[in-house]
C-alpha positions in Angstrom: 0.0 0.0 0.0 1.1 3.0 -0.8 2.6 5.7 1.8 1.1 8.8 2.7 1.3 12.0 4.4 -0.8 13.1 7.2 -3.2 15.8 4.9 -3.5 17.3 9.1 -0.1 17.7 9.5 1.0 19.3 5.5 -1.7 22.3 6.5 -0.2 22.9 10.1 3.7 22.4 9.4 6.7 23.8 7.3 10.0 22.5 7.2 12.9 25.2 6.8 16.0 24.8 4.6 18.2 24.1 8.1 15.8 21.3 8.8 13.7 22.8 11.5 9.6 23.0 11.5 8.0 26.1 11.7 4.2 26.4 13.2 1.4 28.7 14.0 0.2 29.1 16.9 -3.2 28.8 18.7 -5.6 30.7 20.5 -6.5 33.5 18.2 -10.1 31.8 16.7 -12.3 33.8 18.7 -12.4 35.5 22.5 -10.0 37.8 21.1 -11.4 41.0 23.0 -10.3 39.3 26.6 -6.6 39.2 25.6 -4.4 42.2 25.4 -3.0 43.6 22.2 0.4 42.3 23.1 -0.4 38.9 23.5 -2.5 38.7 20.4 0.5 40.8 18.6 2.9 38.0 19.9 0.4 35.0 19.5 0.2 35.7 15.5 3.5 35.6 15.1 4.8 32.0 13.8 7.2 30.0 16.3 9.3 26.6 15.6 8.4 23.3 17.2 10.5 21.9 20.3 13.1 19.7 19.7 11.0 16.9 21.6 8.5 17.0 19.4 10.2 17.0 16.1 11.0 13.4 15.4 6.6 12.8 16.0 5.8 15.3 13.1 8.8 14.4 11.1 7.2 11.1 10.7 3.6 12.7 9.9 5.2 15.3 7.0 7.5 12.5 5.4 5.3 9.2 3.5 
């Protein structure tokens, strides 16, 4: 059978050229009034995943 990758993870995840994956981040859906503009500026910026956690979404991006 033919390998795939996880459609969930391709939407969520970029890897860079030095090999690291780059991510969004979450809570700026909705309830957006409650949270100051500094943690909403800081919230839409992207961030990179933890080193811990690399290997697990490795695996998802690569078939």
């Amino acid at each position: 059978m033919k390998q795939k990758t996880h459609s969930g993870a391709k939407k969520r995840f970029r890897v860079k050229g030095g090999g690291k994956i780059k991510r969004g981040q979450s809570r700026m859906r909705h309830l957006l009034s409650n949270k100051s503009s500094k943690r909403k500026r800081h919230l839409g910026a992207s961030a990179y995943v933890d080193q811990a956690n690399e290997y697990q979404i490795t695996r998802c991006l690569l078939p």
